[in-house]
PyMOL CGO cylinders between C-alpha atoms (Angstrom):
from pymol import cmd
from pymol.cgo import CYLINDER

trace = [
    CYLINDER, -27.89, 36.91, 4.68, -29.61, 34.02, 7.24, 0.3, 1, 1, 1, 1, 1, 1,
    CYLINDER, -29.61, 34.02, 7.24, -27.90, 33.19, 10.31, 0.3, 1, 1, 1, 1, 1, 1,
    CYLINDER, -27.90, 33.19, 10.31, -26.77, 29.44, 10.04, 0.3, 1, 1, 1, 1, 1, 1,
    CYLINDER, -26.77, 29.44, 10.04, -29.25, 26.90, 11.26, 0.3, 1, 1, 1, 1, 1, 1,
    CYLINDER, -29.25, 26.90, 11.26, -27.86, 24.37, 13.93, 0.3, 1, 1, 1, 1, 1, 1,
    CYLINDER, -27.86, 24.37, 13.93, -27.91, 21.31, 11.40, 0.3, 1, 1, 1, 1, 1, 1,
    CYLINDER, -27.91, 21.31, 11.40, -25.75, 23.21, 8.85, 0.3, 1, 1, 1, 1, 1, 1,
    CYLINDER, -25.75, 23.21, 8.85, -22.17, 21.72, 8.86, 0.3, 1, 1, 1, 1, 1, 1,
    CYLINDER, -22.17, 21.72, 8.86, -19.12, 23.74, 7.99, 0.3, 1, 1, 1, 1, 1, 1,
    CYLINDER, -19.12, 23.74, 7.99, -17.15, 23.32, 4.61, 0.3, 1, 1, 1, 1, 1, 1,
    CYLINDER, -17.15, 23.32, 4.61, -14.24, 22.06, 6.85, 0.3, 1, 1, 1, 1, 1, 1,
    CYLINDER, -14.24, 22.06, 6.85, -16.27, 19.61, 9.04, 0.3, 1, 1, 1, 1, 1, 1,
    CYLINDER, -16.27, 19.61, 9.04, -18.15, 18.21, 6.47, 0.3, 1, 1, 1, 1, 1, 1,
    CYLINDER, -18.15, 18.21, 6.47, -15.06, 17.20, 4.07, 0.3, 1, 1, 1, 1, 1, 1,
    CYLINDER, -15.06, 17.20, 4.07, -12.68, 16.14, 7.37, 0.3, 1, 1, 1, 1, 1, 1,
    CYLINDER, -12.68, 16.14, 7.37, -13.07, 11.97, 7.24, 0.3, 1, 1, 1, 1, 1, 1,
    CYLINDER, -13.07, 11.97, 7.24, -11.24, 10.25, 9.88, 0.3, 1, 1, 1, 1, 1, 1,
    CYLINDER, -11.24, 10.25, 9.88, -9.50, 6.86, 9.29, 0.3, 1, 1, 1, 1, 1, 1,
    CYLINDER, -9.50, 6.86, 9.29, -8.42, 4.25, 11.42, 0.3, 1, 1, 1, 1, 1, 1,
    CYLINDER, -8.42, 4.25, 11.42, -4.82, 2.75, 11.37, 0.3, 1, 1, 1, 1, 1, 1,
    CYLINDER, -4.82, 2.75, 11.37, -5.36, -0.11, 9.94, 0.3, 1, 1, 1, 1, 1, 1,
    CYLINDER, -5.36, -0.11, 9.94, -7.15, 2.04, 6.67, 0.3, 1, 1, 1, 1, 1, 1,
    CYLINDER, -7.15, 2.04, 6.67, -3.63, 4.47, 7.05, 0.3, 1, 1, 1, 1, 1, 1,
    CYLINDER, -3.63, 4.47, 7.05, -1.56, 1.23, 6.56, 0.3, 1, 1, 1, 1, 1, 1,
    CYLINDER, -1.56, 1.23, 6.56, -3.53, 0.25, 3.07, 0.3, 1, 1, 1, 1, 1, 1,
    CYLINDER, -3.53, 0.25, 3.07, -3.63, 3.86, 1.84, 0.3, 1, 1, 1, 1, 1, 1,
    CYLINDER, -3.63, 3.86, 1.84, 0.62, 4.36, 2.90, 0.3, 1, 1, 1, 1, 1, 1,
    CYLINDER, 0.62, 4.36, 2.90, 1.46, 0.91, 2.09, 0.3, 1, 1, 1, 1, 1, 1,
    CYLINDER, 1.46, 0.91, 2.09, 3.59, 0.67, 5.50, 0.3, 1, 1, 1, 1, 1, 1,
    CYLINDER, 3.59, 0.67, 5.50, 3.25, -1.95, 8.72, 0.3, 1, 1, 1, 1, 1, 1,
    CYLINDER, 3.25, -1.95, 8.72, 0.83, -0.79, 11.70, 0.3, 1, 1, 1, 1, 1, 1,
    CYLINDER, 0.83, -0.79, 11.70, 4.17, -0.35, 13.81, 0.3, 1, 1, 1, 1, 1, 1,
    CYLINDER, 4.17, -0.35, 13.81, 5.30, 1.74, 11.33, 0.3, 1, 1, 1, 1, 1, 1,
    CYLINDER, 5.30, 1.74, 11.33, 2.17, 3.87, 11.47, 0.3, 1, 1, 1, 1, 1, 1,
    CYLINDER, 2.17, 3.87, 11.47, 2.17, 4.43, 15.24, 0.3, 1, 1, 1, 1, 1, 1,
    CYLINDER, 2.17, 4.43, 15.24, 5.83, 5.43, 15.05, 0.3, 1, 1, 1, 1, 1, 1,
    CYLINDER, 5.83, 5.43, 15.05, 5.02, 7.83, 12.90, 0.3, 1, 1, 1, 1, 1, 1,
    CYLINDER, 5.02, 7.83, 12.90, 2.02, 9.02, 15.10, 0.3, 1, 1, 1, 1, 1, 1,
    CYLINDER, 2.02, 9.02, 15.10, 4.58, 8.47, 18.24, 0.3, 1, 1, 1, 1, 1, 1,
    CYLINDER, 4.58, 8.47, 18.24, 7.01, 11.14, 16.14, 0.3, 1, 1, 1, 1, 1, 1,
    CYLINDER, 7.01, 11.14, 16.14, 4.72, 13.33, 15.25, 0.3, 1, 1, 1, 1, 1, 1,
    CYLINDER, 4.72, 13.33, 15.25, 5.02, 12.84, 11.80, 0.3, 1, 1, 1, 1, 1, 1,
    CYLINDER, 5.02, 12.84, 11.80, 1.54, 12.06, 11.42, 0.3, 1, 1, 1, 1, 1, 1,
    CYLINDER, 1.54, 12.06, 11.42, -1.27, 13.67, 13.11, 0.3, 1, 1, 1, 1, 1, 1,
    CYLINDER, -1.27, 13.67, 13.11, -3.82, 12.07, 14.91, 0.3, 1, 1, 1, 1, 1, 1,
    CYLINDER, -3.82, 12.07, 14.91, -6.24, 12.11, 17.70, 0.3, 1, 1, 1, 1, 1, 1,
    CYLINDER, -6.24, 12.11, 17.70, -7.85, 9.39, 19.92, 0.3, 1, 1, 1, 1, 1, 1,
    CYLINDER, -7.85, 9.39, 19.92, -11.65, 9.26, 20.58, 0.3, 1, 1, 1, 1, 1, 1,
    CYLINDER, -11.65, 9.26, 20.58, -11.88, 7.54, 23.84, 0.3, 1, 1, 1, 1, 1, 1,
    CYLINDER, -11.88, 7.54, 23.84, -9.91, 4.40, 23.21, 0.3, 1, 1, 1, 1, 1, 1,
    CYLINDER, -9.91, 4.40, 23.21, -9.86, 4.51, 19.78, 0.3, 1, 1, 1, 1, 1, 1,
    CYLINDER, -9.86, 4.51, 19.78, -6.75, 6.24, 17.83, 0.3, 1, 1, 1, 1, 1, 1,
    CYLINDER, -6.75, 6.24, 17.83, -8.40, 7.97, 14.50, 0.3, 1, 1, 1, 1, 1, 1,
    CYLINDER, -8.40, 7.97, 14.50, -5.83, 9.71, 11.91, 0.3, 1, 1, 1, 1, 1, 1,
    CYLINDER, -5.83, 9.71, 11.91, -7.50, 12.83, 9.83, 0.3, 1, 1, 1, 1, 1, 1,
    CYLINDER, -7.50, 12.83, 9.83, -7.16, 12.07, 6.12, 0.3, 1, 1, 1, 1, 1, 1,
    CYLINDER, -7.16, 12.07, 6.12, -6.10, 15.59, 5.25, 0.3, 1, 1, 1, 1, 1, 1,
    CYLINDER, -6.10, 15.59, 5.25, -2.67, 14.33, 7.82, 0.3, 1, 1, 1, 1, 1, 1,
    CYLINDER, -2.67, 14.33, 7.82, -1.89, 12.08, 5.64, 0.3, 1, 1, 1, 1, 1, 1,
    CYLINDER, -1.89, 12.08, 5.64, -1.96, 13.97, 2.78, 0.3, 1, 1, 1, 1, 1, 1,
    CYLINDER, -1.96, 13.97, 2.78, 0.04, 16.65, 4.81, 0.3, 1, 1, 1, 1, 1, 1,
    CYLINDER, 0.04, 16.65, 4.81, 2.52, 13.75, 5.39, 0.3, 1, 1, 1, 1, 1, 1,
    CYLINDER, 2.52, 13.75, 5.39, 2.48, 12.42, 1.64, 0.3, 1, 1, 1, 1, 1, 1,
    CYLINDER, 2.48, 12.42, 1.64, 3.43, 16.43, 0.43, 0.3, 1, 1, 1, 1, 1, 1,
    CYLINDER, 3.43, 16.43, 0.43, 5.72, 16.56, 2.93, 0.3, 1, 1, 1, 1, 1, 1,
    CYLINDER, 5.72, 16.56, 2.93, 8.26, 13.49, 1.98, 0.3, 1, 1, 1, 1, 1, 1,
    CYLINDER, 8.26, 13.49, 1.98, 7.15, 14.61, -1.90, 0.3, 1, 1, 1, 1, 1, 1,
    CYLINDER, 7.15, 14.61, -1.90, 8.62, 17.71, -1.00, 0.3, 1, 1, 1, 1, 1, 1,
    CYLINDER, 8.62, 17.71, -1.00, 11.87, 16.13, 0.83, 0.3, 1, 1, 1, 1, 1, 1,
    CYLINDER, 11.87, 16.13, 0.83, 12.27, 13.72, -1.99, 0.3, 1, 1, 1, 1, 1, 1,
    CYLINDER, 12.27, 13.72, -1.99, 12.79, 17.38, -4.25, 0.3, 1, 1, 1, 1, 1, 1,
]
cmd.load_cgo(trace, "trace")
């Protein structure tokens, strides 16, 4: 087996796609206040890259299972 070359991404890198708030509100359907409350809860996951707050789309379909599962 080769060693990995520098320029090869991992599964998990190359599949993680970070979205901005305002692409969170379209996808939930729900205000941007909303959005950061649920950020500000920790409800939803996110991080911020310098100034700018980005939301990993596998949180939100962490949060979506998780009120599926509450809704049971």
């Amino acid at each position: 087996m080769s060693p990995r070359t520098p320029t090869t991404e991992s599964p998990i890198i190359s599949t993680l796609e970070l979205l901005t708030v305002p692409q969170v509100m379209a996808r939930l359907k729900l205000s941007r206040s909303k959005v950061y409350d649920l950020i500000r809860t920790n409800r939803l996951a996110s991080m911020k890259v310098d100034a700018c707050r980005r939301i990993p789309n596998d949180a939100v379909h962490a949060f979506i299972r998780r009120g599926m599962g509450e809704a049971a």
